[in-house]
C-alpha positions in Angstrom: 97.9 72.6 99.5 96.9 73.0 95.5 98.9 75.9 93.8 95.7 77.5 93.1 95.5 79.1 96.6 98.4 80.9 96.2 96.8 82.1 92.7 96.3 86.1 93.0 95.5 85.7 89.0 92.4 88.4 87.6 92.3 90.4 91.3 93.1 94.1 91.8 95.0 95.4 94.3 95.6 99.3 96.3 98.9 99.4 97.6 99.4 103.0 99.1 102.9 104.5 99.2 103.3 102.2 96.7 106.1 104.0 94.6 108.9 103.5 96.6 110.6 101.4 99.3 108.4 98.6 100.7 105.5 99.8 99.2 107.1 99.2 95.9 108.3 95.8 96.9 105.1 94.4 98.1 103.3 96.3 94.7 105.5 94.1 92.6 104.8 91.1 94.3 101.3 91.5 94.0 102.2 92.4 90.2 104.1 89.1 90.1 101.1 87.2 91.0 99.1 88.4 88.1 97.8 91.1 90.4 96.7 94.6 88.5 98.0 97.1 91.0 97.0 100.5 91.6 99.4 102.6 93.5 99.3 106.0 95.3 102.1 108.1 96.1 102.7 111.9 95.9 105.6 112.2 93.9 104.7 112.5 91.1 108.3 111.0 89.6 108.6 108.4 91.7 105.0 107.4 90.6 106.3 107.2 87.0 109.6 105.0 87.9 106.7 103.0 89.8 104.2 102.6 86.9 107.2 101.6 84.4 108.4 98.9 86.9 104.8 97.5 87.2 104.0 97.4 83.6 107.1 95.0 83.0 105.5 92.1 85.5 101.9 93.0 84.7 99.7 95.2 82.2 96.8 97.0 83.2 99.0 98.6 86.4 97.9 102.3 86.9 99.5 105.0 89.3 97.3 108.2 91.4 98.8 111.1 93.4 97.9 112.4 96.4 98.6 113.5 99.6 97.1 111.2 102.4 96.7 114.2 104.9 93.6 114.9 102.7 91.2 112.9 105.0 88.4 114.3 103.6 89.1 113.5 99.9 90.0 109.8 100.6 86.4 108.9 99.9 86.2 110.4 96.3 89.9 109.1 95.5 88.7 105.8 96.6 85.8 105.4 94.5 87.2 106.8 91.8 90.7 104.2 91.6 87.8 101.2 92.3 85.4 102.4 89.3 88.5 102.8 87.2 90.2 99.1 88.3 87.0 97.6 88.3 86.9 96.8 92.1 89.6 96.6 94.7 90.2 92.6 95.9 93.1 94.1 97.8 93.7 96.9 100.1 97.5 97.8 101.2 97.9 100.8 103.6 101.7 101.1 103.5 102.5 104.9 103.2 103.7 106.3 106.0 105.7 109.4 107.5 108.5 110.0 110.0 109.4 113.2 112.2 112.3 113.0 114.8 112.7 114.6 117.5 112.7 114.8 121.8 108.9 114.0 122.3 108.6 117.3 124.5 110.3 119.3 121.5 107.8 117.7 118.7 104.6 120.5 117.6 101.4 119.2 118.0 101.0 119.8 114.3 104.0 117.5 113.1 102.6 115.3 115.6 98.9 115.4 114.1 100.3 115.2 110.6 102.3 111.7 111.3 99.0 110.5 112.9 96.7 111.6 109.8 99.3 109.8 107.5 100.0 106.9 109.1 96.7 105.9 111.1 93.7 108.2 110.2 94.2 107.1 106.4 94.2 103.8 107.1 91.5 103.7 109.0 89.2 105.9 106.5 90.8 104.1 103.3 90.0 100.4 104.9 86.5 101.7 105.8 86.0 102.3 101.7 86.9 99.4 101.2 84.9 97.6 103.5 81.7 98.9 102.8 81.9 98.5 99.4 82.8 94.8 99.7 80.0 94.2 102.2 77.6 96.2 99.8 79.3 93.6 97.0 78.7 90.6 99.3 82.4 89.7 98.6 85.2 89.3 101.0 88.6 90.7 100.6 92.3 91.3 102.4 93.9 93.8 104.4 96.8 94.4 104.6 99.1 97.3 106.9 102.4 98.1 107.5 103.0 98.0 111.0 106.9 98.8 112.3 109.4 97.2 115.2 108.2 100.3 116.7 104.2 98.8 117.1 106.0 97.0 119.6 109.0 99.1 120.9 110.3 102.2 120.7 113.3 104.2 120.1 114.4 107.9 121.2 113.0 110.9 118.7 110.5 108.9 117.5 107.4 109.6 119.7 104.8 110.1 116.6 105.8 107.6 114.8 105.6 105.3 117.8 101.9 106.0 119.1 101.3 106.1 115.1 102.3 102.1 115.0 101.3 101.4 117.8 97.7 102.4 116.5 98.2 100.6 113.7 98.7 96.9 115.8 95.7 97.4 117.3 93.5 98.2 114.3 94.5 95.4 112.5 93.2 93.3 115.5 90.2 95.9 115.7 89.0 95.6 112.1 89.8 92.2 112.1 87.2 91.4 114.7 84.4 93.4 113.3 84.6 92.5 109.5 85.5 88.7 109.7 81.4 87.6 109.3 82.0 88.9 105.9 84.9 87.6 104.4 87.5 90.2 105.8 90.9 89.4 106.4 92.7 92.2 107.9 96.4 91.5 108.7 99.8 93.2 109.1 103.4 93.4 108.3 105.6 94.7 110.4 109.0 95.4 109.3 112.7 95.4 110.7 115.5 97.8 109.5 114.7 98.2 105.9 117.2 99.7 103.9 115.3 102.7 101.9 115.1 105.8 100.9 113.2 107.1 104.4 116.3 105.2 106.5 119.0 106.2 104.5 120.4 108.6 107.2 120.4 105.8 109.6 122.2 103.2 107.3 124.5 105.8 106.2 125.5 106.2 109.3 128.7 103.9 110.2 127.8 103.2 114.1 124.1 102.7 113.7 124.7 100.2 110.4 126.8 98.7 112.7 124.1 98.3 115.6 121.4 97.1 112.9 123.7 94.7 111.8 125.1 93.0 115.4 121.4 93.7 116.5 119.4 91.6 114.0 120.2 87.6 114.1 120.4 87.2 110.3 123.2 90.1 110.3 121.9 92.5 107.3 119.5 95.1 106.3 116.1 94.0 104.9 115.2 94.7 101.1 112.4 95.7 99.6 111.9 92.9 97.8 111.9 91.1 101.0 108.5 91.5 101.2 107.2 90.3 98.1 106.5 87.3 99.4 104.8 88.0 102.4 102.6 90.4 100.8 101.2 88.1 98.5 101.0 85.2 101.1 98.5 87.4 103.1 96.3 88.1 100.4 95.8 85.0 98.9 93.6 81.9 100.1 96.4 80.0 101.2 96.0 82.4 104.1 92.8 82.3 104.2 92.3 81.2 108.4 94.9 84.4 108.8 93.3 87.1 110.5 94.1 89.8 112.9 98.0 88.6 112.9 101.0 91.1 112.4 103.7 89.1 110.3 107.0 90.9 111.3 110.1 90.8 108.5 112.6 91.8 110.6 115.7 89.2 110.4 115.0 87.8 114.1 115.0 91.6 115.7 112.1 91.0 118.2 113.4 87.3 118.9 115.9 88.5 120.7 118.1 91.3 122.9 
């Protein structure tokens, strides 16, 4: 396979959630690449952190805020990031939320909230991108962060759950519909990742434990774990990858 199918060189790239965590990871592997990489991500410090640790793999790297429960203003902030990169070659739904708790305890409006963060703004923010790449006549990657939990679940985590499970099947979904026009939509589903959102879970001494015994290669994940994978999926040396969930997860789902 020629190097240049793995070159991500002159293309733009979303990655939302994109300050922190995996996001972060996967934004500076695009960055790595020679990707210019626009992140979003509400805090508006962690954004800065984020936009100083682009600019030292790539120029041209810019940072937005905003709150992805905003459905209605995704269209606007969509248009307005592609105008101001010059197009979007690369769209990464990453962000995501988390609420704990006994599913029969859980208010419907915690429960709506983890859906409109971490499927409805997915699904409106890859339907910008699509039509404007179909309008273009160019093709393009998707790219979302799926979880162990598209494929099993844990107590207290009922939102989050149905919220990843929604997510496996879009990828498969958006796949099928948008692959006459160039469209790769994939995912990456991720292990035990140690960040800021899991830090009550690695922090505890039992379930570190557990992660650790439970997952074949016998650590935590990273952040920059995903670097790799990220820029794999986007670039033509994936190019007959569609409608595939890549999970990082140090063997989890291989075994019990």
């Amino acid at each position: 396979m020629k190097a240049s199918r793995w070159d991500l060189c002159g293309q733009t790239a979303l990655v939302t959630g994109g300050n922190t965590g995996i996001g972060l990871g996967m934004a500076l592997g695009l960055a790595r690449a020679g990707v210019r990489v626009a992140v979003l991500g509400r805090d508006e410090r962690k954004n800065d952190q984020a936009l100083q640790a682009l600019q030292t793999e790539r120029s041209g790297c810019r940072v937005y805020s905003y709150d992805l429960i905003d459905a209605d203003g995704l269209l606007d902030l969509y248009q307005g990031v592609s105008q101001e990169m010059g197009g979007i070659d690369i769209l990464v739904n990453n962000a995501g939320i988390q609420c704990r708790g006994r599913a029969d305890e859980i208010a419907l409006a915690d429960f709506n909230r983890v859906i409109a963060v971490n499927l409805t703004a997915p699904y409106v923010l890859s339907q910008c991108f699509a039509r404007e790449r179909i309008a273009l006549s160019k093709g393009g990657s998707i790219i979302l962060t799926a979880s162990l939990m598209s494929e099993a679940a844990r107590k207290t985590t009922s939102a989050y759950t149905a919220s990843k499970g929604g997510i496996r099947q879009l990828v498969r979904a958006l796949a099928v519909d948008w692959a006459e026009f160039g469209i790769r939509v994939n995912g990456i589903g991720p292990g035990y990742i140690r960040t800021e959102m899991t830090r009550p879970l690695y922090e505890d001494e039992a379930f570190d434990s557990w992660v650790k015994q439970r997952t074949p290669l016998g650590r935590w994940g990273e952040p920059d774990d995903f670097a790799g994978a990220v820029v794999f999926l986007a670039s033509e040396a994936a190019r007959f990858i569609t409608g595939q969930i890549l999970y990082i997860d140090g063997g989890w789902l291989a075994t019990f």
